[in-house]
C-alpha positions in Angstrom: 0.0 0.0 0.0 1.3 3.2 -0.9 0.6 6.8 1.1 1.3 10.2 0.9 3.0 12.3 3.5 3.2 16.0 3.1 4.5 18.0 0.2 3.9 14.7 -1.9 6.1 11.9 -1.2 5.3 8.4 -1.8 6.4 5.6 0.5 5.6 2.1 0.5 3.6 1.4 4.7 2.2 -1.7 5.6 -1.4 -1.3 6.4 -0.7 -1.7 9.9 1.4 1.1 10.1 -1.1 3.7 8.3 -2.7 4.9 11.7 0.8 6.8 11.8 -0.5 9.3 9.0 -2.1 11.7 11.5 1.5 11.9 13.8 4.2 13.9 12.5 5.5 13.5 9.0 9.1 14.2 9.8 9.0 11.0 12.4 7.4 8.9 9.6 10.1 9.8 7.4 12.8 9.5 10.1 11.8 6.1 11.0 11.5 4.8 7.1 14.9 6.1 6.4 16.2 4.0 9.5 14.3 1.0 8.6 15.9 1.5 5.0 19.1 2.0 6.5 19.4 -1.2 9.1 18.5 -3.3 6.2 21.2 -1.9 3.9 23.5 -2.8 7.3 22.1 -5.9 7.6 22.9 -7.5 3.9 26.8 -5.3 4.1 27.6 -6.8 7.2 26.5 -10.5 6.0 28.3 -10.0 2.6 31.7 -9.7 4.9 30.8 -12.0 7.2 31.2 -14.2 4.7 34.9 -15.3 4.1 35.5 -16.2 7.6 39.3 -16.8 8.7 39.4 -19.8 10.8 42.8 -20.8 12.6 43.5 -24.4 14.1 46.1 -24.6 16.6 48.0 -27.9 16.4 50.9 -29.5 18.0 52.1 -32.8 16.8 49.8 -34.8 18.5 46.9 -37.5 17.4 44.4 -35.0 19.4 45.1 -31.9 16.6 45.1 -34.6 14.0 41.4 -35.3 15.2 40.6 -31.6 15.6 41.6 -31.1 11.8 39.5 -34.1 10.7 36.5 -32.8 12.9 36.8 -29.1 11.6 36.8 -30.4 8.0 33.9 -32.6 9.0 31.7 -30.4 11.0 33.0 -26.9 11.2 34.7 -25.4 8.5 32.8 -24.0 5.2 33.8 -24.4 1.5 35.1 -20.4 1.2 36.8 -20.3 4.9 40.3 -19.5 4.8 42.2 -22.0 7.3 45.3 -20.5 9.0 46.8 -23.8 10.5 48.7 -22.4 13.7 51.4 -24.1 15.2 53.6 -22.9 18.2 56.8 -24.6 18.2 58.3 -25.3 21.5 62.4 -23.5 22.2 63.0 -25.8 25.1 61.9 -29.4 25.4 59.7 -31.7 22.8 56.3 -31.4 23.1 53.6 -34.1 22.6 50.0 -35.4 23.2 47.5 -32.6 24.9 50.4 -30.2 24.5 52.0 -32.0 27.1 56.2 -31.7 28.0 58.6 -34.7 27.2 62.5 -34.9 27.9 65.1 -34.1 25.3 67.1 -36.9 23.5 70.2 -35.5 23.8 72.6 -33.4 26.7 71.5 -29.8 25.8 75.1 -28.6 26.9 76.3 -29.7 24.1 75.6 -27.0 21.6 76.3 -29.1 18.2 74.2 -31.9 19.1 71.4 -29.1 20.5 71.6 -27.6 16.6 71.7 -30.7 15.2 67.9 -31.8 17.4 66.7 -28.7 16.7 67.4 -28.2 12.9 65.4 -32.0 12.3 62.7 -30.9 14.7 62.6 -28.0 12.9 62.3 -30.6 9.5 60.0 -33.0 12.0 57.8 -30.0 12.6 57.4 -28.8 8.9 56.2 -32.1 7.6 54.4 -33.3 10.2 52.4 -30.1 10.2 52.0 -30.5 6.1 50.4 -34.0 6.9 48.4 -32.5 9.7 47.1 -30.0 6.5 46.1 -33.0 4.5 42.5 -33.2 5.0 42.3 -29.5 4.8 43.5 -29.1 1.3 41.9 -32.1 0.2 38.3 -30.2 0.6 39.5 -27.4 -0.9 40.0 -24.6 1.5 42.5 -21.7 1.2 45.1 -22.6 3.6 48.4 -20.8 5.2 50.6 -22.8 7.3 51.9 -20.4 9.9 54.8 -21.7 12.2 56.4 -19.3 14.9 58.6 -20.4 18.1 57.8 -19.7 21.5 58.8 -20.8 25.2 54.7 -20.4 26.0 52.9 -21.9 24.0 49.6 -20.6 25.9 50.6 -17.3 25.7 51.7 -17.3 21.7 48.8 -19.0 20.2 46.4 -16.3 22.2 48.6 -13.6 20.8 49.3 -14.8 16.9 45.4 -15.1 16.8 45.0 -11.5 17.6 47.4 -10.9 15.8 46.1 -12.9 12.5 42.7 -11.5 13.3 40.7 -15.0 12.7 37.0 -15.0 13.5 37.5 -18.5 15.3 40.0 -20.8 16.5 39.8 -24.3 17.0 42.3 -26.4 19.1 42.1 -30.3 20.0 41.9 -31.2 23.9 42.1 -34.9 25.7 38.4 -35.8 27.1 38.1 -36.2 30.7 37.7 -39.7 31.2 38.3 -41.2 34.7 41.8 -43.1 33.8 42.8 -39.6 32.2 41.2 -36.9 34.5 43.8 -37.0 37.7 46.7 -36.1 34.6 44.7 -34.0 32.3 42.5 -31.9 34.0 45.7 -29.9 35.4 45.0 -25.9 36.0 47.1 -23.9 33.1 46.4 -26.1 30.3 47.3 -24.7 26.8 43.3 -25.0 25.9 41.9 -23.7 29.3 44.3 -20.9 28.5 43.3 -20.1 25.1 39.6 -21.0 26.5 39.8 -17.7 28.3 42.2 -15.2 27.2 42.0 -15.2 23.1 39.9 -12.3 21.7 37.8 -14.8 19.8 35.8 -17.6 20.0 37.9 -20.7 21.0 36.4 -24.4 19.7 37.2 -27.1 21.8 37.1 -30.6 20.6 37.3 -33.3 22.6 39.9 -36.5 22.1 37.6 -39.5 22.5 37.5 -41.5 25.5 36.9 -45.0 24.3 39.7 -46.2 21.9 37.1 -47.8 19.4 36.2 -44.2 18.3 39.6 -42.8 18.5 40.5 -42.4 14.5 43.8 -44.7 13.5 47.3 -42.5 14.0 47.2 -40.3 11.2 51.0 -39.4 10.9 52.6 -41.0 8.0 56.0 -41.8 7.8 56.3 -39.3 4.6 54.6 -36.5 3.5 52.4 -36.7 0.5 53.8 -35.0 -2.6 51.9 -32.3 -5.1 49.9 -30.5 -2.3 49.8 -26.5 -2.8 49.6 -24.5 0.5 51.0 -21.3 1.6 53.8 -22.0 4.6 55.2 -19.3 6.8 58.2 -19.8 9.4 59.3 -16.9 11.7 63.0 -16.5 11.2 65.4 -17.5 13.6 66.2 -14.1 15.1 62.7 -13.3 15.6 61.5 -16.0 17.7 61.8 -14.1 21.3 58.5 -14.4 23.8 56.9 -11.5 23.3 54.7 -11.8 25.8 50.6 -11.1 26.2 48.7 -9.3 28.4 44.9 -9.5 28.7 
C-alpha cells in the first residue's frame, strides 16, 4: 500500500502502520529512512561475514590430527580461509595434549642441541603439512603459519589476535576417569586459550573409548603435489613477546 506524506512523497507502509499518518510526517520519514538504512547494514555486514578466517592450533599430537578431521567434517565451510597455527616449543619436545617430554640428547652440548633442533625444525614442517592434509583435500584456502615460542599458551592467544581469525579451534584430551587426575591440570594450553584469546575458542574433545579414537594419522612421509601457503618466523625473531589480557 502506498501513502502520501506531506509536500507529496510516496512511501511504501504496511497497512498496519497507516494509523501513523495523523502523527508527524518528519517522524514517519525519520523512521522509514532507518528502517531502510538497518537493512542496507544488515545485507553489508552478511556480505563480509562471509569469508570467515578460521585458525586451528595444532601440536604434533593425534588429538590436533582429530581436531583437523573434525573441523573439516563439522566446522569449516567451503570459502573459509584456514590459518593452521602451530607454536613450536624453544626448550623441550612437546607431545599429546600439548603435554612436556625430555630431550634426547645433553642440551650442553651445543652441536648436538643444533643438530635436534634443525630435524625438529624438518619434523615440525612435515608433520604439520600432513596435519594439512584433509584441509586441502576439501578445498580450503590454507596458510601454514609456524612461529617459536617458550609459551605456548601465551603465543597462540597472541598470533590469533594478531592474525585477526574469526574462530580458532584447538584439539583437547576428554576427561575420562583413567585420564582426568593427569589432564584436568589448571594452566592447560586450551583452558588458557579458552579464556584469554579475543575470539571464539572451539574445543574438541579426544575420545575417551579407543574404538572411536581415529587410526594414527602421521605417516611416515609426506604426500607429494599438495599447494599450500607456509610461513616460518626466522630464527632471530623468535623471542617471547609476551601477552597481556
Amino acid at each position: 500500500m502506498l501513502t502520501t506524506l506531506s509536500g507529496g512523497w510516496r512511501s511504501p507502509l504496511f497497512s498496519s502502520l497507516e494509523g501513523y499518518k495523523q502523527g508527524d510526517n518528519q517522524y514517519l520519514t525519520c523512521e522509514l529512512n532507518l528502517i531502510r538504512f538497518v537493512s542496507a547494514l544488515t545485507v553489508e555486514t552478511m556480505s563480509k561475514r562471509k569469508n570467515r578466517k578460521i585458525a586451528i592450533a595444532v601440536d604434533l599430537s593425534d588429538e590436533s590430527a582429530y581436531a583437523v578431521q573434525w573441523a573439516v567434517a563439522n566446522y569449516l565451510k567451503p570459502d573459509d580461509f584456514v590459518v593452521l597455527l602451530h607454536v613450536q616449543p624453544t626448550r623441550g619436545l612437546y607431545g599429546a595434549d600439548w603435554g612436556a617430554m625430555e630431550q634426547a640428547v645433553d642440551s650442553k652440548d651445543e652441536e648436538s642441541k643444533q643438530r635436534l633442533e634443525k630435524s625438529f625444525d624438518i619434523l615440525t614442517m612435515d608433520k604439520t603439512k600432513d596435519l594439512a592434509k584433509p584441509i586441502v583435500d576439501a578445498g580450503n584456502s590454507l596458510k601454514i603459519h609456524i612461529v617459536k615460542d617458550h609459551d605456548m599458551k601465551e603465543r597462540i592467544c597472541l598470533e590469533v589476535e594478531r592474525l585477526g581469525v574469526n574462530a580458532v579451534i584447538m584439539g583437547s584430551r576428554g576427561f575420562g576417569a583413567a585420564k582426568k587426575a593427569e589432564k584436568s591440570r589448571l594452566g592447560s594450553v586450551s583452558d588458557y586459550c579458552l579464556h584469554h584469546c579475543d575470539c571464539p575458542v572451539v574445543l574438541v574433545r579426544y575420545p575417551d573409548d579407543e574404538n572411536e579414537q581415529p587410526h594414527k594419522f602421521f605417516r611416515e612421509s609426506v604426500e607429494e603435489g599438495s599447494k599450500m601457503e607456509v610461513e616460518s618466523t626466522p630464527q632471530d625473531s623468535m623471542m617471547h613477546t609476551g601477552w597481556t589480557e
